[in-house]
N, C-alpha and C positions, 0 to 999 in steps of 0.2 A: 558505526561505532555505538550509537543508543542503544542497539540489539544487544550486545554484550549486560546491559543491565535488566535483562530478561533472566539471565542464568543463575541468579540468588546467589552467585559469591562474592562475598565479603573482599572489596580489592583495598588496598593498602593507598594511602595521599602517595602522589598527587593525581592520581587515575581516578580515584574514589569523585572529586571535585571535578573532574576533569569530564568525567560521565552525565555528573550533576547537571554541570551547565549544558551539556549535550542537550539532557530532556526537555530543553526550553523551544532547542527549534527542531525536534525531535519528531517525525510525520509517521503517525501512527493510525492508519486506516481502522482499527481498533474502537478508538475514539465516535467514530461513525457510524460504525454498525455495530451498535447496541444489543443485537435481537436478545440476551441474555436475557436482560432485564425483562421482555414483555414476557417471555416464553421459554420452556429451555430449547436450544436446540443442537441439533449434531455437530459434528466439525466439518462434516459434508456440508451443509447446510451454511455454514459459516462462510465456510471457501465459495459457497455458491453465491452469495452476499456479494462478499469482495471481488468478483470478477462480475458482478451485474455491477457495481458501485463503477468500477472502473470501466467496461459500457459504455454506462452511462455517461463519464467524464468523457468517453472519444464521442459518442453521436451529437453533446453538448457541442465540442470543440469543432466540428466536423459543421453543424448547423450554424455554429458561426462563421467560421470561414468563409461557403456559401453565401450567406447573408452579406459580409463585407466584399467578397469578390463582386457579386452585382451590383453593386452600389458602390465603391469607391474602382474599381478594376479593370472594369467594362467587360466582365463575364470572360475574361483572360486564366480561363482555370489552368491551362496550360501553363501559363509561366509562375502562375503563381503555386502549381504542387508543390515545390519545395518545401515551400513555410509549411503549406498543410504537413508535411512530411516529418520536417525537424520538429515540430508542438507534438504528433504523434508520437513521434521517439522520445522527446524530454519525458512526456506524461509518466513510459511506457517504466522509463528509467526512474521514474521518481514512484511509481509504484512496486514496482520490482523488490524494495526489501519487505514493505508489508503484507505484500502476497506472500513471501517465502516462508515469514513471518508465521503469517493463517496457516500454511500448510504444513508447516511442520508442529503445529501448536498440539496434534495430537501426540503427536512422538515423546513428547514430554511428562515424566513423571508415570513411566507407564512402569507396570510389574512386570519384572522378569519373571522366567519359568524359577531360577530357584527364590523365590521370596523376596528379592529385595527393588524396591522404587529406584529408577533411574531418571 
């Protein structure tokens, strides 16, 4: 629902408040990857960001796992794939709207053929 106050319309109380409080807990991969600031860069480049960023959260999660299966488990990766499995899929599902996000950032405000910004 935070995504909805991406689209610069003016919503009417009690949605207007209701959005508000959204942006508190609001998970905007955005926030992360900056590279605007150093540099300009493409959208290609952007989305390339966000799916290294996110990578990197699975080979983190992944060397954890690892790490605790040897040491509290007794190297039982077999019974313990699961968990690897559902942390994989929460991630996967808690990245999913700011991926979407990235990817259609370009489609946004683009000119049509006859003259007018969409």
């Amino acid at each position: 629902l935070s995504a909805l106050g991406r689209f610069g319309v003016s919503f009417q109380e009690p949605l207007r408040s209701f959005l508000e409080a959204l942006q508190v807990v609001a998970f905007d991969l955005g926030d992360f990857v900056l590279l605007g600031c150093v540099f300009p860069v493409s959208a290609l480049a952007d989305f390339g960001a966000m799916l290294f960023l996110i990578l990197s959260f699975v080979v983190v999660l992944l060397a954890i796992h690892v790490i605790v299966v040897l040491l509290r488990h007794r190297s039982q990766f077999r019974e313990r794939q699961p968990a690897l499995l559902s942390s994989v899929g929460s991630m996967m599902m808690l990245f999913f709207t700011p991926l979407v996000v990235v990817a259609t950032r370009p489609f946004q405000c683009s000119l049509n053929p006859n003259g007018q910004w969409t």
